[in-house]
N, C-alpha and C positions, 0 to 999 in steps of 0.2 A: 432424484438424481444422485451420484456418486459424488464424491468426494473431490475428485479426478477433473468430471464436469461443472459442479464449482466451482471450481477453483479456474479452469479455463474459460468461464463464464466471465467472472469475476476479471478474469485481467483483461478479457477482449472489451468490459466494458469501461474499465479505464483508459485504456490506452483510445476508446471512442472518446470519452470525455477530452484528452488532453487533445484531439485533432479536433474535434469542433472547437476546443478555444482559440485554437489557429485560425479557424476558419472565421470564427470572429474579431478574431487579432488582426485579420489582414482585413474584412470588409471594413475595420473601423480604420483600419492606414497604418502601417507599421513602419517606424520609421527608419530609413536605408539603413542607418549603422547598426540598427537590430532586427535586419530582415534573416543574415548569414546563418545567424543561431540558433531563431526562430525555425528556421527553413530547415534545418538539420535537426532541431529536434522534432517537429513534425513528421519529417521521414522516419525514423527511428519509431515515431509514435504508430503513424501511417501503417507499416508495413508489420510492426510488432500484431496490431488489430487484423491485418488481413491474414497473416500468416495463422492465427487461432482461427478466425472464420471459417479460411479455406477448409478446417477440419469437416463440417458441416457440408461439405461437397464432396470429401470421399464416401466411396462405397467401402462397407463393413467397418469402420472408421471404429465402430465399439460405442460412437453416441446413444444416448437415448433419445428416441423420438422428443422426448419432452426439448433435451440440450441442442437438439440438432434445429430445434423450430424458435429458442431465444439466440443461438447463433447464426441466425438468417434475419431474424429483423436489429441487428445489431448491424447487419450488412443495410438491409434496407433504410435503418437510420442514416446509415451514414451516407447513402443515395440519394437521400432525398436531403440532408444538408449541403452534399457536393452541388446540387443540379440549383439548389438556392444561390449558391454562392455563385455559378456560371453565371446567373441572369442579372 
């Protein structure tokens, strides 16, 4: 992998990390007066993860097979935490 793909590797999987601790933060109860902040940094974490993923769905996007297949279960991780969390 390129340098380029590391490194977009690398931040989509933090930005995964800081939303599943959300996702634990709220199954364990997070309390009203630190829901606001919580909730906002999530989004930012949220959408920071989806916006590198999405790369991995364009065509000629310049991925490597290799990047384009750890930024899909990076997506799949975080579907199968979401779908945890619904139930």
């Amino acid at each position: 992998m390129t340098e380029l793909e590391q490194t977009i590797i690398e931040s989509a999987q933090k930005e995964l990390v800081a939303v599943l601790a959300f996702y634990k933060e709220k199954a364990s109860g997070i309390a009203a007066q630190d829901f606001d902040e919580a909730w906002q940094s999530y989004l930012g974490h949220f959408h920071g993860m989806n916006a590198l993923v999405a790369i991995a769905h364009q065509a000629h996007s310049g991925l490597s097979p290799e990047a384009r297949t750890v930024l899909l279960k990076i997506e799949e991780e975080h579907g199968t935490a979401y779908r945890a969390l619904a139930n």
